[in-house]
C-alpha atoms as one frame of an Amber mdcrd trajectory, in Angstrom:
protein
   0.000   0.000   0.000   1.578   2.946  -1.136   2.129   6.324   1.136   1.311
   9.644  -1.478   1.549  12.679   1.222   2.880  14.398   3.714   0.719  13.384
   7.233  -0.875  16.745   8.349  -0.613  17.718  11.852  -2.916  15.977  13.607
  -4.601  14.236  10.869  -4.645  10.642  10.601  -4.556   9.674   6.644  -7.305
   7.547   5.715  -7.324   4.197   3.444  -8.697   4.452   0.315  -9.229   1.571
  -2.720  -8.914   2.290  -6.083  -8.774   0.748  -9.952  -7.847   2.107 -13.277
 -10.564   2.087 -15.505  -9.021   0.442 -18.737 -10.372   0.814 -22.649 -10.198
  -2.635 -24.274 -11.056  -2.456 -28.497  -9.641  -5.648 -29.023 -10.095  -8.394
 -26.802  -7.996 -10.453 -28.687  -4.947  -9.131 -28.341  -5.185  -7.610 -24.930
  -4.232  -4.719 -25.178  -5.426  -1.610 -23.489  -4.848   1.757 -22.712  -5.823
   3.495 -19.169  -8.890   6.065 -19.760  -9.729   6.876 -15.954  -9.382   6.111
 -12.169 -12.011   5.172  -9.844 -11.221   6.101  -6.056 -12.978   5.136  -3.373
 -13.505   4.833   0.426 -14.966   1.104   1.482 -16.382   1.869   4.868 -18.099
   5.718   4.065 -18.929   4.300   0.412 -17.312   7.804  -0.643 -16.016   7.460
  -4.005 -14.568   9.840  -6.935 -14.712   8.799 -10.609 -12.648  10.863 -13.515
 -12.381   9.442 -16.585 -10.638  11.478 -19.948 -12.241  14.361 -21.346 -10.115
  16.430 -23.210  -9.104  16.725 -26.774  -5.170  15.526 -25.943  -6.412  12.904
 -24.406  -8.396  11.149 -26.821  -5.837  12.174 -29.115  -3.654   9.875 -27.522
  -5.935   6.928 -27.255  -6.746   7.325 -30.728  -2.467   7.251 -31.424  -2.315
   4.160 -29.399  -5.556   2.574 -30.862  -6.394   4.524 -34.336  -9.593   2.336
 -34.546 -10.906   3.378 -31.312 -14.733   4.548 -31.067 -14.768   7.917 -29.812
 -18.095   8.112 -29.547 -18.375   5.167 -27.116 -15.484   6.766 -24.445 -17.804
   9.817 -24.338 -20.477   8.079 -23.688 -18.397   6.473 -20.609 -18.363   9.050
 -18.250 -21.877   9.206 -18.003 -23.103   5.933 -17.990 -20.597   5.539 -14.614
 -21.752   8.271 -13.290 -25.408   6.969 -13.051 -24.111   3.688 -12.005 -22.229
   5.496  -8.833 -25.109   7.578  -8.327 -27.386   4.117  -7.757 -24.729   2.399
  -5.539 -26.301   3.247  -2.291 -29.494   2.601  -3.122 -28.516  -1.325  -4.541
 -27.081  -1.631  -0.688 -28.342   1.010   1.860 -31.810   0.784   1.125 -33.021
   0.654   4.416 -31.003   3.935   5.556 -29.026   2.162   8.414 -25.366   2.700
   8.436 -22.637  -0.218   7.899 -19.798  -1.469   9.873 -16.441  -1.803   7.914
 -16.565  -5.483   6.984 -20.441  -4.746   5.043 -19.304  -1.517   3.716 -16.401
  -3.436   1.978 -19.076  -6.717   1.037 -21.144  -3.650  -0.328 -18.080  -2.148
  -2.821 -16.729  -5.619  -3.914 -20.400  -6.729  -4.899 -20.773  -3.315  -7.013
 -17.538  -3.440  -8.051 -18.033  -7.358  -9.359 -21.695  -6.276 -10.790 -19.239
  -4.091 -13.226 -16.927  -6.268 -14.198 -20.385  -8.530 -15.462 -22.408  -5.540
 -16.883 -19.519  -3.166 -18.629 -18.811  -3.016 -22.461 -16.368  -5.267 -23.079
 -14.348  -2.463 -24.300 -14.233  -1.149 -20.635 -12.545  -2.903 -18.169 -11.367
  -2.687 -14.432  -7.867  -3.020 -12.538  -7.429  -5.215 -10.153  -8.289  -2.848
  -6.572  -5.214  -1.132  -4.817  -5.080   0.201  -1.606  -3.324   3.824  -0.712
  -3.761   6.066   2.422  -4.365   9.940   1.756  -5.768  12.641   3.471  -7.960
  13.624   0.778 -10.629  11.988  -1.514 -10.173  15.023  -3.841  -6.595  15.380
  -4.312  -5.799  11.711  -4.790  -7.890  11.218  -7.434  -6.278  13.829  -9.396
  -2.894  12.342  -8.230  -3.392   8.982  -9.471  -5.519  10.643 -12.908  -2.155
  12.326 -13.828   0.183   9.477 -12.810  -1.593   6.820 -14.375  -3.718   8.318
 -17.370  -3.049  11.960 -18.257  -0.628  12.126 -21.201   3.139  12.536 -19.957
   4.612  15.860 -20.578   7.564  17.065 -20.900   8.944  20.300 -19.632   6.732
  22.907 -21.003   8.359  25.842 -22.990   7.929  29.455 -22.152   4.905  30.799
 -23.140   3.535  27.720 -24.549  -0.132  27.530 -24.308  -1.730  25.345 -21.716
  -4.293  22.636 -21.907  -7.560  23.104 -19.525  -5.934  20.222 -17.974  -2.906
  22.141 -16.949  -4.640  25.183 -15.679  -7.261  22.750 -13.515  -4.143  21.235
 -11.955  -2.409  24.262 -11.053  -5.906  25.587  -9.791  -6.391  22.570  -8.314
  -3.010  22.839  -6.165  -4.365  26.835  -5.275  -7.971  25.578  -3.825  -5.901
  23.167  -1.750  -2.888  25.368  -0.332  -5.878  27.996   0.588  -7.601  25.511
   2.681 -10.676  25.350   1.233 -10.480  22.189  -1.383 -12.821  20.340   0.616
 -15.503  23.357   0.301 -15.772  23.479  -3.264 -17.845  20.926  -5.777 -15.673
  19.850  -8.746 -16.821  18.584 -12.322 -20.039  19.713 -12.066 -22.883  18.367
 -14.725 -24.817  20.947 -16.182 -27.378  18.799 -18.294 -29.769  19.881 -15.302
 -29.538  23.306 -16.386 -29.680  22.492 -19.993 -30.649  19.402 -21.353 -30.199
  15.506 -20.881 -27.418  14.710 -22.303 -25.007  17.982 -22.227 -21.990  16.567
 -21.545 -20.200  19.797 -20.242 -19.274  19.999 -16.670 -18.314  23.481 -14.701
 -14.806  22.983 -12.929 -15.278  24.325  -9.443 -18.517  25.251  -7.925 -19.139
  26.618  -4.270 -20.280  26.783  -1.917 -20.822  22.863  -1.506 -23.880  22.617
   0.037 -25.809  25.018  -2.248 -23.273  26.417  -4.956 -24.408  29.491  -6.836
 -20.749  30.404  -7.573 -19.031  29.038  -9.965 -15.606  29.072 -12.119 -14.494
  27.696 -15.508 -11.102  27.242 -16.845 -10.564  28.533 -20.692  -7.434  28.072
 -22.687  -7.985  31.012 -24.985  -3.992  30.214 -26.687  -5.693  26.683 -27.733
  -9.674  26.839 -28.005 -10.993  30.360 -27.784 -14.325  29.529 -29.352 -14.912
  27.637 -26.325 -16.032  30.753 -24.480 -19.313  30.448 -26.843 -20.795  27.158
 -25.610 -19.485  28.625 -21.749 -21.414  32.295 -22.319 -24.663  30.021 -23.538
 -24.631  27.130 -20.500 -24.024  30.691 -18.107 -27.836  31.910 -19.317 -28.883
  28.879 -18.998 -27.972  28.427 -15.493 -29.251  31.866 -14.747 -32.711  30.672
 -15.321 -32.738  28.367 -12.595 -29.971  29.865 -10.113 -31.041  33.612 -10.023
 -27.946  34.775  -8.055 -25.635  32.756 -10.206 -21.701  34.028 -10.243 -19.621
  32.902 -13.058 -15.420  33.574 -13.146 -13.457  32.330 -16.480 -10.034  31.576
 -15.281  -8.388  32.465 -18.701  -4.452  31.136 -19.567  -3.847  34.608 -20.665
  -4.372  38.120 -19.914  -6.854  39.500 -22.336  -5.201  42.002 -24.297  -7.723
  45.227 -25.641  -5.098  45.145 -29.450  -5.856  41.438 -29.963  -8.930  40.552
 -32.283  -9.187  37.143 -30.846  -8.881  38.566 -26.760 -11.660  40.936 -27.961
 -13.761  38.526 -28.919 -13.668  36.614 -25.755 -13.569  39.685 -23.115 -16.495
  40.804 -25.086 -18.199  37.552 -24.870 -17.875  37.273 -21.486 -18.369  40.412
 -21.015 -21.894  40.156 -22.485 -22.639  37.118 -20.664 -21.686  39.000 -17.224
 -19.091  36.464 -16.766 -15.840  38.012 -14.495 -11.928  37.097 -16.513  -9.275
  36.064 -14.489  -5.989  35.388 -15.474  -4.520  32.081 -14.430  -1.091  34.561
 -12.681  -3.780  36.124 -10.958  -6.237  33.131  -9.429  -4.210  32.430  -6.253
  -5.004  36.454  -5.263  -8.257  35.794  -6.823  -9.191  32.379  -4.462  -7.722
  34.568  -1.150 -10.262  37.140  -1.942 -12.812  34.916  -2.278 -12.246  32.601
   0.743 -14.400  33.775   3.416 -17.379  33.562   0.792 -16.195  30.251   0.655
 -15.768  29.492   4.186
């Protein structure tokens, strides 16, 4: 069982399980290629799913595997998602809480439900253990040690992926204390539509968010600010006192056609542009709302 962080004053790391969720097109040969991580707690039944989502990284599945079905990994996510979503209810109908021993019976028989049920493109890791402190922050650790594309050392003023900026912001959240305050991956097909597969990066508070923040990588996908201004008035219909923050990879410039177009979109949409230098000052002014 492997040790990933620093023990916290105080705080006793707990024991988590977790398996790599593995994309299978050919049976045959066995071959595979890691698409997600599912994390887990066996006696709370606390559990974090991430799976691939950006354009990289079905790039690189589709370099490893040029046959792969695209459509099929999107669907993944979702289909999961519901299937987490129903796990309590398959073995805590009746409400009463579960000692260790039946809150592991409860995860193995899920867990082995999967393994019968999945597309036989999709298959699971054998379970590890690893102690943590956080739910949160381990699943992105194992994501990016085990499925993000490796990188090499980035180049000044290269442009970053999403993926980059949510880890970064990811690593701000956590040094300001408030990580486990604020929802992440957020699905906004209850806003929209069934079936919108975009999800808003950070929402808060927890309990009843009606703040929320969205990395964009205007150096790779500017246009992406469209599909954000539209889910924003969307949202707005149904959460009144909505807050929306676009954590940009660059500072808007006024002389740059394409940094027009975006400040003016978001501008529009009544959606606040920070710059990814600026979020840590950003998050500390925004911490006791938080809190």
């Amino acid at each position: 069982m492997a040790m990933t962080d620093q023990p916290e004053a105080g705080i006793t790391p707990r024991t988590f399980a977790y398996r790599t969720l593995r994309y299978v097109p050919n049976l045959v040969r066995d071959e595979w290629v890691n698409i997600g991580v599912l994390v887990f707690d066996e006696i709370s039944g606390d559990r974090r799913l991430r799976l691939i989502e950006e354009p990289e990284e079905y790039a690189r599945v589709r370099r490893l595997h040029p046959q792969a079905d695209e459509s099929i990994l999107q669907r993944l996510r979702d289909e999961l998602d519901q299937r987490l979503e129903t796990a309590p209810e398959l073995f805590r109908g009746n409400g009463q809480s579960h000692t260790e021993g039946n809150g592991r019976a409860d995860w193995l028989k899920l867990l082995d439900r999967w393994d019968t049920i999945l597309s036989n493109a999709l298959q699971l890791s054998p379970q590890r253990g690893v102690e943590a402190h956080d739910l949160d922050a381990e699943v992105e650790r194992l994501y990016r040690e085990q499925v993000a594309p490796q990188r090499g050392i980035a180049r000044v003023g290269s442009p970053n992926s999403r993926a980059q900026m949510r880890s970064y912001c990811n690593q701000v959240w956590q040094s300001a204390g408030v990580w486990s305050r604020i929802g992440k991956n957020v699905r906004v097909e209850e806003f929209t539509f069934p079936g919108d597969p975009m999800r808003i990066d950070y929402a808060y508070p927890r309990s009843r968010p009606h703040r929320f923040a969205q990395t964009l990588s205007i150096s790779r996908a500017p246009g992406d600010v469209k599909s954000l201004a539209w889910t924003v008035e969307r949202m707005r219909d149904r959460i009144e006192s909505a807050e929306f923050t676009a954590v940009t990879d660059v500072h808007l410039l006024a002389d740059n056609e394409r940094h027009k177009f975006v400040q003016e979109t978001l501008r529009n949409a009544r959606i606040e542009a920070v710059p990814l230098d600026g979020f840590a000052v950003w998050v500390a002014k925004m911490k006791p709302a938080i809190q």
